[in-house]
C-alpha positions as CSV (number, residue, x, y, z in Angstrom):
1,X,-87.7,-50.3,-33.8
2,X,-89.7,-49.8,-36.8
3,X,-93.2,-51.1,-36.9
4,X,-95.5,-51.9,-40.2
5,X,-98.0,-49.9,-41.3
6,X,-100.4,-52.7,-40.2
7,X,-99.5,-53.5,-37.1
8,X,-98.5,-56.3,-34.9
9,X,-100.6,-59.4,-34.8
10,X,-99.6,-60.1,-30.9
11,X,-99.3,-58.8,-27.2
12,X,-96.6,-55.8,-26.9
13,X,-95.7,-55.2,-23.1
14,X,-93.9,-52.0,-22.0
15,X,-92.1,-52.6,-18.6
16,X,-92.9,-50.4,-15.6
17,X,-90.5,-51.4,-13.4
18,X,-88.6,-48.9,-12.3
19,X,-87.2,-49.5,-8.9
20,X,-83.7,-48.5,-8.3
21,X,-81.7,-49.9,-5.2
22,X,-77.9,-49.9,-4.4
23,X,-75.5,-52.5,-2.8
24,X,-72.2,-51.6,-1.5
25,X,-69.3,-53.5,-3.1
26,X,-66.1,-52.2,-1.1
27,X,-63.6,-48.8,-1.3
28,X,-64.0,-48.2,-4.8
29,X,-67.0,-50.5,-6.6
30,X,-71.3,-50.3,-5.8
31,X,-73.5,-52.5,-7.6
32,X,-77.0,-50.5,-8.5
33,X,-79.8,-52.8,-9.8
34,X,-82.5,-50.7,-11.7
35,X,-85.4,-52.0,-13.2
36,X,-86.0,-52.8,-16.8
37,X,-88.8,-49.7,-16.9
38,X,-86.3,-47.3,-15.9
39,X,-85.0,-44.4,-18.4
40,X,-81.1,-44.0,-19.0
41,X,-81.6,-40.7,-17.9
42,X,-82.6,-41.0,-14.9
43,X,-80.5,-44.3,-13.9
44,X,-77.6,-41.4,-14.9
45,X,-79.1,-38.5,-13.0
46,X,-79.7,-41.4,-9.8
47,X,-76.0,-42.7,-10.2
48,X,-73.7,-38.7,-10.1
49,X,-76.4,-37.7,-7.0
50,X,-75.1,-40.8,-5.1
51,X,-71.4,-40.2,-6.4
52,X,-71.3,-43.2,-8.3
53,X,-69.3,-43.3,-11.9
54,X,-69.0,-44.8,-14.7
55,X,-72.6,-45.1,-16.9
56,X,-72.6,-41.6,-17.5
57,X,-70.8,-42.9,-20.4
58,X,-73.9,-43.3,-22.3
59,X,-75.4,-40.1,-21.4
60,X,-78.2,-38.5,-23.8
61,X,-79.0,-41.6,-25.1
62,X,-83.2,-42.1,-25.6
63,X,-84.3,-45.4,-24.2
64,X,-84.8,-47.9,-20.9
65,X,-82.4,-49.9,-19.0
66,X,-85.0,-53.2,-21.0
67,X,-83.6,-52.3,-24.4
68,X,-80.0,-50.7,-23.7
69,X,-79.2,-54.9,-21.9
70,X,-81.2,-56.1,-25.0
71,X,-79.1,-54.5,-27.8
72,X,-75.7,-54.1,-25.7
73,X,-75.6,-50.6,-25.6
74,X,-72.5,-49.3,-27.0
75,X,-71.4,-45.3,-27.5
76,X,-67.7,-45.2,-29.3
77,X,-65.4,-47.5,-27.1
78,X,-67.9,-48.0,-24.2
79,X,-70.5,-50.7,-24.3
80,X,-73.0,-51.7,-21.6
81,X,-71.5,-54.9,-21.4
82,X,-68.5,-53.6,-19.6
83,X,-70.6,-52.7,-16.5
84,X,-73.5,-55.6,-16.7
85,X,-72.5,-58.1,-14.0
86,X,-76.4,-59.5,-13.6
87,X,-80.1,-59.6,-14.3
88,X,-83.0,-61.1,-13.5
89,X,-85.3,-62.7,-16.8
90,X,-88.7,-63.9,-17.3
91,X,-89.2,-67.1,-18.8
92,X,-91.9,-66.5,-21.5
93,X,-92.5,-70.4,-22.0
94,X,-92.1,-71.4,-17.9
95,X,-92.9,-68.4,-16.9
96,X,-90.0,-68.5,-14.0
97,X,-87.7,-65.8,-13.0
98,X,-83.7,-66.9,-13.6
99,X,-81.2,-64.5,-12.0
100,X,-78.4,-65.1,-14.4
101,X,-74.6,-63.4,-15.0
102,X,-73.3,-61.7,-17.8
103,X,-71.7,-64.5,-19.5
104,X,-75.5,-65.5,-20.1
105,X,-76.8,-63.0,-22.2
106,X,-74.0,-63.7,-24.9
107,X,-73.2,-60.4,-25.1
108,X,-72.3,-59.0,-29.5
109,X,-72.3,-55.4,-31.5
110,X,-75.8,-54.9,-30.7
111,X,-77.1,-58.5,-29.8
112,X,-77.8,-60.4,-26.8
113,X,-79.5,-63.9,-25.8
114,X,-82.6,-61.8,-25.3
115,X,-82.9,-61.8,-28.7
116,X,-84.2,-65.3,-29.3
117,X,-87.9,-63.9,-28.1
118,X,-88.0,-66.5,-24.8
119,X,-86.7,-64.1,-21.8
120,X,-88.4,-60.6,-21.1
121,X,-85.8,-58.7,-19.3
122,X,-86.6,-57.7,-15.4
123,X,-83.8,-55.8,-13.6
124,X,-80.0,-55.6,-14.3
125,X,-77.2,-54.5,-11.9
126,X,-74.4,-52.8,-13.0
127,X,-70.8,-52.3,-11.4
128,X,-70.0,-48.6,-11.1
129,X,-67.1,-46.5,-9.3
130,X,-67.2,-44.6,-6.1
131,X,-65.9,-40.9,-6.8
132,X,-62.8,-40.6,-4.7
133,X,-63.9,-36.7,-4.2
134,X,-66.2,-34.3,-5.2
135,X,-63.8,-33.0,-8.1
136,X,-64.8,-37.0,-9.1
137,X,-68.5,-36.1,-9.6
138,X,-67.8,-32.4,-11.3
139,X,-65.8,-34.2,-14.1
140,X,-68.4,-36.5,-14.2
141,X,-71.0,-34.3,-15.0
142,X,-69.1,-32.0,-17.0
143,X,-68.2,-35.0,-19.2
144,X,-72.2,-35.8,-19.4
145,X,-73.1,-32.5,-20.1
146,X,-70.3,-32.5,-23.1
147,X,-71.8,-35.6,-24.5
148,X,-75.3,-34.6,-24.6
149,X,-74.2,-31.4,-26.2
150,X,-72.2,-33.7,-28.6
151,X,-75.6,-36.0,-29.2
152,X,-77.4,-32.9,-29.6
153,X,-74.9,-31.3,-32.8
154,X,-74.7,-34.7,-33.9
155,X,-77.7,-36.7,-34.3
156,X,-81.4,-35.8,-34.7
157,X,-83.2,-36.7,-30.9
158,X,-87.2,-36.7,-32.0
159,X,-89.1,-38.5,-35.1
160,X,-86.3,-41.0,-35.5
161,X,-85.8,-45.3,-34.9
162,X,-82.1,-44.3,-34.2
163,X,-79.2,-45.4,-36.2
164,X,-81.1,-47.3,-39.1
165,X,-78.2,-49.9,-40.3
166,X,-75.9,-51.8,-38.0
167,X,-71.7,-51.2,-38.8
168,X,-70.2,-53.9,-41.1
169,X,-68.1,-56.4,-39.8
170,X,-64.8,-56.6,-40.9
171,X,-64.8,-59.6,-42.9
172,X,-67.6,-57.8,-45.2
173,X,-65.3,-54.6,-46.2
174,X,-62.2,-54.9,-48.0
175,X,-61.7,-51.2,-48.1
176,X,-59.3,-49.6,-45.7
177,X,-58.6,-46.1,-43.9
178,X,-55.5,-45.4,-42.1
179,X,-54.6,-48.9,-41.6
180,X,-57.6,-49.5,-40.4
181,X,-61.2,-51.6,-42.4
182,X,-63.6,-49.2,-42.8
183,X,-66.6,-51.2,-40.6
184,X,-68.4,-47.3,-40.1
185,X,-72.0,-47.9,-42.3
186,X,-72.1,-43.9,-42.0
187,X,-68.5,-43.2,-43.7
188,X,-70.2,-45.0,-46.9
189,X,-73.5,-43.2,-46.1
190,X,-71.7,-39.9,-46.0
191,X,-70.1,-40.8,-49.4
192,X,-72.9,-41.2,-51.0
193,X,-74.0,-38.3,-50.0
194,X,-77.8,-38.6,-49.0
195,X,-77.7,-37.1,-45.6
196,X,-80.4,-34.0,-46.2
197,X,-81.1,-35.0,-49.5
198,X,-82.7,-38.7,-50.2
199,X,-86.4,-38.0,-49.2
200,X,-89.9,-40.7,-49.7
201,X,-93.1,-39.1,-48.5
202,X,-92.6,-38.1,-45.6
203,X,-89.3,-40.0,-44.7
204,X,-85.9,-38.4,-45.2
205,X,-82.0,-38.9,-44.4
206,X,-81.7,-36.5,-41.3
207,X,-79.2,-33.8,-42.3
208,X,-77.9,-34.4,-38.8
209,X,-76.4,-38.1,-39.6
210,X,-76.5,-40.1,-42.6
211,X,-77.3,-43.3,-40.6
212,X,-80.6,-42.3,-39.1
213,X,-84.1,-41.4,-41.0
214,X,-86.4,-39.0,-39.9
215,X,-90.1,-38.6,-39.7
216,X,-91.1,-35.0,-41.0
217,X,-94.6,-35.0,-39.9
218,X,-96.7,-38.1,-41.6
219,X,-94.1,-40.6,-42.8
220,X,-95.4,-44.2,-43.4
221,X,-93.2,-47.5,-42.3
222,X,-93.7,-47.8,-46.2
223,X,-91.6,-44.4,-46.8
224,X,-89.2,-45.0,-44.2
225,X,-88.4,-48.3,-46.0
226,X,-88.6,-46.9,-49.3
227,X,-85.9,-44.7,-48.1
228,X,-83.7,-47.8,-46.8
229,X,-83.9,-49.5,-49.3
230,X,-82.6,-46.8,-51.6
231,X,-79.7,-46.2,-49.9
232,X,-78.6,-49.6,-49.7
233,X,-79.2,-49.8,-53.6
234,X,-76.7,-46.8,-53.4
235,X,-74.2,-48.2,-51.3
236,X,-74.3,-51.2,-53.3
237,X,-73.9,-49.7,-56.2
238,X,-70.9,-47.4,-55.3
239,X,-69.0,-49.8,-52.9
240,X,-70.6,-53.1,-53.7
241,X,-71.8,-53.8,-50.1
242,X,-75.4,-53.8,-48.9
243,X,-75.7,-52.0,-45.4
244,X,-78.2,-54.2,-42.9
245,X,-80.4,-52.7,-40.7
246,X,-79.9,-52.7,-36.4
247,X,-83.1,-51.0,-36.6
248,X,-85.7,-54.2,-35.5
249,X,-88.7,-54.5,-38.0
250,X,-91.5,-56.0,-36.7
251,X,-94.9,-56.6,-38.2
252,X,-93.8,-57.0,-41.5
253,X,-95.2,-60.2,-43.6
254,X,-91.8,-60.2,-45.8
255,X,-88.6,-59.3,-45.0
256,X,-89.1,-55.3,-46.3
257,X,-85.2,-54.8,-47.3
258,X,-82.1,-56.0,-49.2
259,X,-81.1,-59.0,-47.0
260,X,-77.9,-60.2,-49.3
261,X,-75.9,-58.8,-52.4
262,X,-78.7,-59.6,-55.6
263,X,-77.6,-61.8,-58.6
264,X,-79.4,-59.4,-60.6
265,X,-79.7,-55.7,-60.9
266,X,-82.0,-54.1,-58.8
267,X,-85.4,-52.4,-59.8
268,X,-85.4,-48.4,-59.4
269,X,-86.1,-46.9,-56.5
270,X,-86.4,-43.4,-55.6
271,X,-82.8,-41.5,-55.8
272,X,-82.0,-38.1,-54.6
């Protein structure tokens, strides 16, 4: 999330719910419902002490059990939609609470129905995987520890919103590798070459990853744009595709960015 420089005209909540409780589902499968305050972290940590399997899949990974449900969670092939089976959601307008399945939150790449701003999140319970034996839970681990070591090489952890701009979908790319349409916003990033490099103010292209923008002391929203926006004037202008952000923007009176490919060239912005 990315925030204007002048704020948010409006009430921001920040869920303290953080309750975790298990329920047996048979030999192999437990359900564990954790509330919509709790970190990733320790939802992980609470899931390998009590030999359950299966989220440590998205291990490393800043952020709440709220926002992983709201933006389906995904880490390479694994996405928190393939262990959601429930939650429970505020209405904002009736102000009841719904239990609901997954088919209701309309799961996407990063969307959900909790993005049309009427339902504030409560609990969710996941299906996990009972370790058959204890050689279950040192793989487990081992596998987290390797992926936080991974995150850690990989991608800057402090001063950042995350990956700023979502993949393309396939129908926006015509360009291919092995076989394959090259959807990855960071392979055109890369090509570009602004990772380390393409710097507003205080804003800058992490050296890290070419898809995420880091804060190097007193960055501005303004600067953090400013960066955006020139490296989807670069992208366009090299691939001719505009890269849109997964990064939410909120307080901003206009819409900050490139929304759609310009019928006219666009004004200069800073460049590397």
């Amino acid at each position: 999330m990315l925030i204007s420089d002048d704020g948010i005209d409006g009430l921001v909540l920040r869920p303290q719910i953080t309750e975790i409780s298990v329920r047996d589902g048979g030999e192999a499968v437990a359900f564990i419902t954790a509330g919509s305050g709790v970190s990733l972290d320790t939802l992980i940590t609470y899931c390998l002490a009590n030999n359950m399997l299966g989220l440590e899949e998205f291990s490393g990974i800043p952020g709440t059990v709220g926002g992983a449900v709201y933006i389906n969670l995904h880490y390479f092939e694994f996405l928190l939609s393939q262990f959601l089976v429930k939650g429970t959601v505020l209405d904002i307008q009736t102000g009841e609470l719904l239990i609901v399945d997954a088919a209701w939150f309309a799961f996407g790449y990063n969307t959900s129905t909790l993005h049309n701003g009427r339902h504030i999140l409560i609990d969710a319970t996941f299906r996990v995987y009972k370790g058959d034996c204890s050689n279950d839970i040192f793989y487990a681990q081992g596998r987290r520890d390797e992926i936080i070591r991974h995150r850690n090489q990989r991608y800057p952890s402090i001063n950042t919103c995350g990956s700023f701009f979502r993949n393309f979908h396939p129908y926006e790319v015509t360009r291919e590798v092995n076989g394959r349409k090259a959807i990855w916003v960071a392979y055109y990033l890369d090509k570009i070459g602004v990772k380390g490099e393409l710097r507003v103010g205080d804003a800058q292209v992490s050296h890290q990853h070419a898809n995420m923008i880091v804060n190097l002391g007193s960055a501005t929203s303004a600067d953090i744009i400013g960066v955006a926006r020139a490296m989807q004037e670069l992208v366009y202008a090299e691939f001719g595709i505009i890269p849109q952000p997964e990064c939410r923007l909120m307080g901003f009176d206009d819409y900050p960015l490139i929304g759609s490919i310009p019928s006219t060239s666009f004004q200069s912005s800073p460049r590397l």
